[in-house]
N, C-alpha and C positions, 0 to 999 in steps of 0.2 A: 601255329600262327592263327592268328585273327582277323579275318575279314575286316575291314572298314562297317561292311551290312550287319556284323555280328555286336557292333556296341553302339553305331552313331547315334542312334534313338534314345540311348541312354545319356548323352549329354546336352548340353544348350548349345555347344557350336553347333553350327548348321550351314549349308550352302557351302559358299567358297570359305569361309570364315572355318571351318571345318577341316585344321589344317594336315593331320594326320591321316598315313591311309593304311595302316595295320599294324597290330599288337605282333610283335614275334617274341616276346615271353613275357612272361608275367607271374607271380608271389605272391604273400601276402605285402610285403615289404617293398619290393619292385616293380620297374615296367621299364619294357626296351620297343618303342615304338619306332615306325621309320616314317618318312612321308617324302616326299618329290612334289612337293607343291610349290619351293620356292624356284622351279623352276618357270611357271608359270606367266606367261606375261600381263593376265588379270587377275593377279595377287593383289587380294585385297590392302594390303599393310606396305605393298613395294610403293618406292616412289621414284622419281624421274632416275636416282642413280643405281636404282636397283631395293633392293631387302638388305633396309640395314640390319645391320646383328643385333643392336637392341633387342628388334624383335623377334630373335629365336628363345625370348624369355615368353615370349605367348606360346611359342613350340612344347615347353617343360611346362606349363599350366596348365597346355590339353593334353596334355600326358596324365599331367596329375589328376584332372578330371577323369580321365579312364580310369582310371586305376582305382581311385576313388566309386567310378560307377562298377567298376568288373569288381570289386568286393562286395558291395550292397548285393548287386546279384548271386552273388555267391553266398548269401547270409537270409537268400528268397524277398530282398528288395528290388523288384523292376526299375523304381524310378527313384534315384536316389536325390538327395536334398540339394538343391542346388549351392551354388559356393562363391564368394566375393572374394578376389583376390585383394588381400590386403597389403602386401610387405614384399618387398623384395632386396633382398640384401648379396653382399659381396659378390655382386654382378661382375663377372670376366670376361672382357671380351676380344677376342686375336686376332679377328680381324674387323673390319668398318662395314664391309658388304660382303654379304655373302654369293661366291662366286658358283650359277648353276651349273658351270658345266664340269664341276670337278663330284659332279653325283649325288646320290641319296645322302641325307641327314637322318643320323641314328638318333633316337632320343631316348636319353636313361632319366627315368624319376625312383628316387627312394625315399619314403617314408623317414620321415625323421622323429616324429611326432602326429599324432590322429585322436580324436575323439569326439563326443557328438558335436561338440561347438566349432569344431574347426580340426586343419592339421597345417602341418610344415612339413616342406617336402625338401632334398638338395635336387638338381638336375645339370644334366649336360648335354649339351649337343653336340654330336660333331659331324664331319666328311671325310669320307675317304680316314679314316681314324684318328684324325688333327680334331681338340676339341675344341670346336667355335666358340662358342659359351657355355658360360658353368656361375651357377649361383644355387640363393634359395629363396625358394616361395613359400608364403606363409595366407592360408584362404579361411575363410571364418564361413560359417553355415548361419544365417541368420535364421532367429525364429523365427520369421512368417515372411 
């Protein structure tokens, strides 16, 4: 497992926006993160009815960003290139709000495609092992 201290530096989330709190495995291909931040009641992204599910599609982004920075490092890149999420496609989602008190959110990203200009990831979220959302994200590396 991975500390939260062990990669935050290495991406652009920061502060509360920062929503994961440790890697528990990780690939070249994979990453199985969890976090407990939606339970939170200054969650940045909740609103009066709670964390909508939409937004467990930024949960599998900062997934994908870890993963994305835990290989750079692993390739003796500290600071890997930052990333625009561009695309998101066949977004699934099971429920409306995600409800805190039924536990941690596991979050799986895999690699579908990578290379310098960008990559495409699938991911999914889930609780208690119901999977809340599931789609795929596609993030491009600009030049400069």
């Amino acid at each position: 497992m991975l500390a939260k201290t062990d990669w935050a530096h290495l991406i652009p989330h920061q502060d509360a926006m920062s929503l994961l709190d440790a890697v528990l495995s990780w690939d070249d291909t994979r990453i199985h993160a969890i976090s407990e931040s939606h339970t939170l009641a200054e969650h940045p992204l909740r609103g009066a009815s709670g964390l909508h599910a939409v937004h467990l599609a930024e949960y599998g982004a900062q997934a994908m960003a870890v993963h994305g920075a835990l290989l750079a490092r692993s390739r003796g890149v500290e600071h890997a290139r930052p990333g625009r999420l561009v695309s998101l496609r066949d977004i699934a989602l099971a429920v409306e709000y995600v409800d805190p008190s039924q536990g941690r959110l596991d979050v799986h990203a895999e690699s579908l495609y990578a290379d310098d200009a960008g990559a495409q990831y699938a991911f999914r979220v889930e609780q208690g092992g119901r999977v809340l959302a599931s789609g795929r994200a596609a993030v491009i590396h600009p030049l400069s």
